[in-house]
C-alpha positions in Angstrom: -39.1 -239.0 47.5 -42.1 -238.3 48.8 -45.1 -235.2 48.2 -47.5 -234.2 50.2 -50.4 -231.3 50.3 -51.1 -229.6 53.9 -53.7 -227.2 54.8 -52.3 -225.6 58.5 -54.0 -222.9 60.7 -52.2 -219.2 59.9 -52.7 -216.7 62.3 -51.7 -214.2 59.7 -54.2 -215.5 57.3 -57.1 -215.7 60.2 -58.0 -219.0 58.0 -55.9 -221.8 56.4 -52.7 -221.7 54.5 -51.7 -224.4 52.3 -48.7 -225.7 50.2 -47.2 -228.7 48.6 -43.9 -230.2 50.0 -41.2 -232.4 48.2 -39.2 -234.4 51.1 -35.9 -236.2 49.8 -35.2 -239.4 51.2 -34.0 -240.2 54.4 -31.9 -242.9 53.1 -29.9 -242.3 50.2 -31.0 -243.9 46.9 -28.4 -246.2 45.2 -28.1 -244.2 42.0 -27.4 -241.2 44.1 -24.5 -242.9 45.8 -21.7 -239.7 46.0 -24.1 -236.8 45.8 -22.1 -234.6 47.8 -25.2 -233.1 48.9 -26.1 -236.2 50.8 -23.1 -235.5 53.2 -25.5 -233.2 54.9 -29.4 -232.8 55.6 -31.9 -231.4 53.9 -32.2 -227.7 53.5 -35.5 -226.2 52.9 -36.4 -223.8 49.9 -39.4 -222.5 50.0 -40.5 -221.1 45.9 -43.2 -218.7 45.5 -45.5 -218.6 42.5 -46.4 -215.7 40.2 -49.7 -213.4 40.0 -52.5 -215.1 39.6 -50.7 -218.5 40.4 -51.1 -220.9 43.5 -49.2 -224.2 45.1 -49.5 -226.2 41.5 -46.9 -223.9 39.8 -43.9 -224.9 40.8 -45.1 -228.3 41.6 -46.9 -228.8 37.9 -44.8 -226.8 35.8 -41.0 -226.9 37.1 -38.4 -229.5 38.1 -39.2 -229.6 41.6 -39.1 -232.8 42.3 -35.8 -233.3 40.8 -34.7 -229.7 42.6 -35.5 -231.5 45.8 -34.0 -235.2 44.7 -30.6 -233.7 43.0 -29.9 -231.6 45.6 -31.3 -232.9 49.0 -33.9 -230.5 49.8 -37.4 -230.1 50.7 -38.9 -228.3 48.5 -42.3 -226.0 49.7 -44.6 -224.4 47.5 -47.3 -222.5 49.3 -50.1 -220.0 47.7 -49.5 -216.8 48.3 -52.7 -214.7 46.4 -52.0 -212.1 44.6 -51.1 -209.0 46.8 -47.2 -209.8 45.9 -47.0 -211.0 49.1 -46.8 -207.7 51.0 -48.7 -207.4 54.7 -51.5 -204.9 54.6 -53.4 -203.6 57.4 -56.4 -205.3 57.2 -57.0 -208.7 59.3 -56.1 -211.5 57.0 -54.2 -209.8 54.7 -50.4 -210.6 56.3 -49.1 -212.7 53.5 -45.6 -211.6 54.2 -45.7 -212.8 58.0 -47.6 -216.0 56.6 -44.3 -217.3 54.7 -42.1 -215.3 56.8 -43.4 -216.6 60.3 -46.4 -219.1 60.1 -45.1 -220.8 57.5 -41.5 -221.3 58.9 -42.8 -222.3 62.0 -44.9 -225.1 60.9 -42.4 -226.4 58.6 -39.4 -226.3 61.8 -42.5 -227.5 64.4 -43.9 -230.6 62.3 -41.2 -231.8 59.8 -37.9 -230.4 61.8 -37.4 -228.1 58.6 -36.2 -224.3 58.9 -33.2 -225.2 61.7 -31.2 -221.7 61.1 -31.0 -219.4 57.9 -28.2 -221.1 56.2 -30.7 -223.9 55.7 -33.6 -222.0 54.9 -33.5 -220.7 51.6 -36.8 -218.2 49.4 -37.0 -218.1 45.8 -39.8 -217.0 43.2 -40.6 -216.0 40.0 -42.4 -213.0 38.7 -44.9 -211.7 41.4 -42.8 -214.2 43.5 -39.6 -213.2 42.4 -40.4 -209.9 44.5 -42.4 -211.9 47.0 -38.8 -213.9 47.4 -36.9 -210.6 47.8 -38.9 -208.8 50.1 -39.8 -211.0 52.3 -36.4 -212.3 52.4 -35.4 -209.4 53.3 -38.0 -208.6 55.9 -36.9 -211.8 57.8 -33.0 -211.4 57.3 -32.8 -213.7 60.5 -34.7 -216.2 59.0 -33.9 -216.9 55.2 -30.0 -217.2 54.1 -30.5 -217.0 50.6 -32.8 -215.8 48.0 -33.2 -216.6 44.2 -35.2 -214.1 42.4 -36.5 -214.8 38.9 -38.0 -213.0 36.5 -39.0 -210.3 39.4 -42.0 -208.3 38.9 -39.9 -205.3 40.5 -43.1 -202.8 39.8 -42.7 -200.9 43.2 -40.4 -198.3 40.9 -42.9 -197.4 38.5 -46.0 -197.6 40.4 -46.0 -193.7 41.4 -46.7 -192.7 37.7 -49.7 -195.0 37.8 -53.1 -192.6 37.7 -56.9 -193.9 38.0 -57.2 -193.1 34.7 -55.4 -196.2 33.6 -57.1 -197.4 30.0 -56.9 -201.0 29.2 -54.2 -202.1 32.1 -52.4 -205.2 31.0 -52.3 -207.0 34.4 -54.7 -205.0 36.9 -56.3 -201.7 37.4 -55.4 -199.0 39.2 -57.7 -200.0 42.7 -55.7 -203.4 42.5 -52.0 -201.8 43.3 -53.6 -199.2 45.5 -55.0 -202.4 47.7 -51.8 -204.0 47.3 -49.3 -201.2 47.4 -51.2 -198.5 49.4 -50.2 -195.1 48.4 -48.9 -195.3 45.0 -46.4 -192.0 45.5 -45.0 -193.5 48.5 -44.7 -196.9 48.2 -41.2 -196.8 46.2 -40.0 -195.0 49.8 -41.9 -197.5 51.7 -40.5 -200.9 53.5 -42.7 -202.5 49.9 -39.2 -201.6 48.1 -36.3 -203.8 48.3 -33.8 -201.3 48.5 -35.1 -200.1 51.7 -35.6 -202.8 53.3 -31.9 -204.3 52.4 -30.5 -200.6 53.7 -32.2 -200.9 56.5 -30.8 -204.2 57.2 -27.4 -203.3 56.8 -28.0 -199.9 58.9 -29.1 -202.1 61.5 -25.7 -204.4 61.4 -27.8 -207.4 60.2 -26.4 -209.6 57.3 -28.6 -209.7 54.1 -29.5 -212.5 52.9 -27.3 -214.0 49.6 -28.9 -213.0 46.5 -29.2 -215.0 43.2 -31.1 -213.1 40.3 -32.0 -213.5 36.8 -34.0 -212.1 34.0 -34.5 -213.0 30.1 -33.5 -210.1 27.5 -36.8 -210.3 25.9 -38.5 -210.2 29.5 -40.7 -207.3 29.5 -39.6 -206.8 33.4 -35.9 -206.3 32.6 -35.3 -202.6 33.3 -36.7 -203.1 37.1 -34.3 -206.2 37.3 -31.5 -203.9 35.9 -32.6 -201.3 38.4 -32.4 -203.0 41.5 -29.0 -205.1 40.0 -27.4 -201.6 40.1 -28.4 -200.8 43.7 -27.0 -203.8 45.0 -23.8 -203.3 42.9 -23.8 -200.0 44.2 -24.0 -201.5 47.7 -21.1 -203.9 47.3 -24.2 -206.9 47.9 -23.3 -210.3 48.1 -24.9 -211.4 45.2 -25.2 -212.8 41.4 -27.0 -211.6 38.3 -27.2 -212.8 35.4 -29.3 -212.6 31.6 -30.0 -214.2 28.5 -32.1 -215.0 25.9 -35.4 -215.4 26.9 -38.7 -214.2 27.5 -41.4 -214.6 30.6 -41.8 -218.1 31.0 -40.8 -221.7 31.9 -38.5 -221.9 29.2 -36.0 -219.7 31.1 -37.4 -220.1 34.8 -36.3 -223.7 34.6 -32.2 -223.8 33.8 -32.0 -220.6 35.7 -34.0 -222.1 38.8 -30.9 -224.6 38.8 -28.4 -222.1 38.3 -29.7 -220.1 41.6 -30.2 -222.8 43.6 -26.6 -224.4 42.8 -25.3 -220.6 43.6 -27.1 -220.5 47.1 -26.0 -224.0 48.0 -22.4 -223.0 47.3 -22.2 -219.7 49.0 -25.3 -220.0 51.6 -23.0 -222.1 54.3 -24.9 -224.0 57.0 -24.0 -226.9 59.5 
């Protein structure tokens, strides 16, 4: 295996965008000698950290390396801020179309990453679990798969937010209005997941697979339970599941293995 850290011009950042990168071998280890997932080459999965998080999450705190080694895949781990990856107007301020475009680009241009969607897979957790979502669905051309953790699915309850917010837990009220924009309208908005998967299948483009999961002590449940119904309601192609567990890496881990292995079975490439 091998890591490396690269800084890379982003035209949607107007400055440099950065990430760690996991590469499997090229030549297959002996003690991996009839890894199925050797029969094939690397797909890409791209993980996105939580608020207030950066590049070292995933890399630091997960199995990533062994994510990348067990099952043959490069493994990318860019910082994202803290704007839950959404585009806003402002020059700078596209960190949707950095993973989405930029991102993809530089990975397909300079390691030969990122071939087709069935071998370019998004996941995150928390703030990245709805990073993973939206902009997975925002580039349904792009990402064939998308494993959702823990997801920080606030876009339903942001309308009841007021400025007169006492003692907010995360953020105050100017934060989600700079994220979200207008707070009434942003669960309408192409910021919710539901309308951006609609419009998708409106359109006669495939949605991406979906793998999601969320602890029964995780204060983010109900949003997750939310948007599991809408895609049962849809007839989605996608898995949920829950258990015990709260917000943190003691569930994020086993159930970052559990969505990846689901992708890799029903996310067919070449």
């Amino acid at each position: 295996m091998s890591t490396h850290f690269v800084r890379f011009r982003s035209k949607a950042l107007s400055m440099n965008g950065e990430f760690y990168i996991h590469l499997p071998e090229k030549e297959l280890p002996p003690f991996l000698a009839g890894n199925p997932y050797y029969d094939r080459r690397p797909k890409t999965v791209i993980l996105l950290h939580g608020y207030s998080g950066d590049c070292t999450d995933w890399l630091y705190s997960s199995n990533a390396l062994d994510f990348s080694m067990k099952y043959n895949l490069a493994i990318v781990m860019p910082s994202g801020g803290i704007d839950f990856y959404l585009d806003k107007k402002a020059t700078g301020h596209h960190w949707c179309e950095f993973i989405g475009e930029d991102l993809v680009r530089y990975l397909r241009d300079t390691f030969g990453l990122c071939r087709n969607k069935e071998d370019t897979l998004i996941g995150g957790l928390s703030m990245g679990g709805f990073g993973a979502l939206h902009t997975g669905l925002m580039y349904p051309e792009t990402f064939g798969g998308i494993m959702a953790l823990s997801s920080a699915l606030i876009v339903y309850g942001l309308k009841d937010m007021s400025p007169n917010m006492k003692d907010p837990v995360m953020a105050n009220y100017e934060y989600y209005v700079n994220a979200f924009g207008d707070l009434k309208k942003a669960e309408k908005s192409d910021h919710n997941p539901e309308v951006l998967y609609k419009r998708n299948k409106r359109k006669g483009i495939a949605n991406p697979k979906i793998y999601m999961a969320c602890g029964t002590e995780d204060f983010l449940l109900e949003p997750n339970h939310k948007l599991r119904d809408f895609f049962k309601k849809q007839k989605a192609e996608f898995f949920y599941e829950e258990g015990p567990g709260i917000h943190n890496w003691d569930f994020w881990t086993p159930h970052a293995y559990k969505g990846i292995e689901y992708l890799l079975t029903n996310v067919k490439g070449e």
